[in-house]
N, C-alpha and C positions, 0 to 999 in steps of 0.2 A: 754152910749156912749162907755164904755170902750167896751162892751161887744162886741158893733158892730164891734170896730176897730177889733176886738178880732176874730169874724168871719168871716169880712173881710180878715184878715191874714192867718185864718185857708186856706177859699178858695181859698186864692190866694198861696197859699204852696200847697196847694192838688192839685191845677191846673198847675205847673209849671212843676214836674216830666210828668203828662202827654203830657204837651206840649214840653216836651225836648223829651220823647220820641216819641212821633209823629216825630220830627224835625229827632230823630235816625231812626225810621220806615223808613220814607221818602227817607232819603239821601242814608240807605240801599238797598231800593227800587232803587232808580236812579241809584246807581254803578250795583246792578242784571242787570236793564234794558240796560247799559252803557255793560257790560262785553257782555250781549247777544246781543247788535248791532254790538260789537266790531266781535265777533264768526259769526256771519250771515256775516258779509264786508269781512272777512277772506275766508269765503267759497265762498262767489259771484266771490271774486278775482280767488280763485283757480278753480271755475266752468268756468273762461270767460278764463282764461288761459290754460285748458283742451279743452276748446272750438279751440280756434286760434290752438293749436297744432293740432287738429281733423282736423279742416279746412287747416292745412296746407299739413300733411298729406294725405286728399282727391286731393286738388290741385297739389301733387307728381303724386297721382296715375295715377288721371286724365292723368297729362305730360306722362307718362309712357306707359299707353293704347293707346294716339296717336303715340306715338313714336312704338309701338309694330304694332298697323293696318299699318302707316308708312312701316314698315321694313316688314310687311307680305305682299303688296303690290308692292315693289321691288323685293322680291325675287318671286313672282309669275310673275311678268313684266320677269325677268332673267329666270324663270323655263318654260313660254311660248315662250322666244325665241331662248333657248336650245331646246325644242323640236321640234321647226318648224327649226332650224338648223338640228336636226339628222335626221326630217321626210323628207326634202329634199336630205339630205345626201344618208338616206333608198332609198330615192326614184330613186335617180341617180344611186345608186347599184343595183336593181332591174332593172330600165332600160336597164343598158350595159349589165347585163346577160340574157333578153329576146332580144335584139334587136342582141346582138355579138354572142349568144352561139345560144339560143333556136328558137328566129323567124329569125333572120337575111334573112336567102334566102326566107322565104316568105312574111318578109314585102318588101323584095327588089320586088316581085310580085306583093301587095297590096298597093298603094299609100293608098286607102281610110286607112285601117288600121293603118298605120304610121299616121295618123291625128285622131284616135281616141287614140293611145297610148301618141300622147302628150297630147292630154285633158286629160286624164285622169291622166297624168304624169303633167301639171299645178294647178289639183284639189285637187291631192293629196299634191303637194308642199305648195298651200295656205290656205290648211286648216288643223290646228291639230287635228280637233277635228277627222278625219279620220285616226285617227294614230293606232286604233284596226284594220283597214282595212289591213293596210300595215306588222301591226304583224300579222293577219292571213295569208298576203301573204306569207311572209316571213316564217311563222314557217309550211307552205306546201312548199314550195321549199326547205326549208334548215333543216326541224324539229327541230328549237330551238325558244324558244318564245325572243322576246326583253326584 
């Protein structure tokens, strides 16, 4: 009997360093596992925080590009009705010097005449996009380009 208690004791001595250190393995195990979920939550944070800056970032630019077609949009609205100001303007100076200087005494002979000089003198006023026309008039009458 003694014997058994004897290797009962032994075994249960021999098994308790093991089982202490399981219980050490273990718990060493759980903080690794603990530090590396802590390091992965740290990075998700810093990824979703790089994220929102990105996206707020794209949502500036975005703002930025409308405001830019915006403002390229007005100044083309303003750049087409400067030039339909100055091609009308052209157009009245060409006028007075063909009808004052150049045709005067024969469109004073030519009604029909005087009615093709205003069309052609309201075609030119309404439309820009004839405004090469009126620089090649101009730069044969007066040799300078607009």
């Amino acid at each position: 009997m003694r014997i058994l208690v004897t290797i009962i004791t032994f075994i249960l001595a021999a098994s308790v360093p093991v089982w202490s250190q399981t219980r050490v393995n273990t718990s060493k195990a759980a903080e690794a596992l603990n530090r590396e979920a802590d390091k992965a939550h740290r990075k998700a944070q810093r990824l979703k925080s790089e994220e929102l800056r990105l996206l707020s970032k794209i949502e500036r630019l975005e703002m930025a590009e409308r405001a830019a077609e915006q403002q390229i949009k007005e100044s083309q609205r303003k750049i087409d009705e400067i030039t339909k100001k100055q091609i009308a303007n052209l157009t009245d100076i060409v006028w007075k010097l063909m009808t004052d200087e150049v045709a005067g005494p024969i469109l004073q002979q030519e009604p029909a005449l005087i009615k093709q000089m205003d069309a052609m003198k309201a075609l030119l006023t309404d439309s820009p996009s004839l405004s090469p026309v009126v620089d090649e008039l101009m730069f044969q009458w007066t040799g300078k380009r607009i």
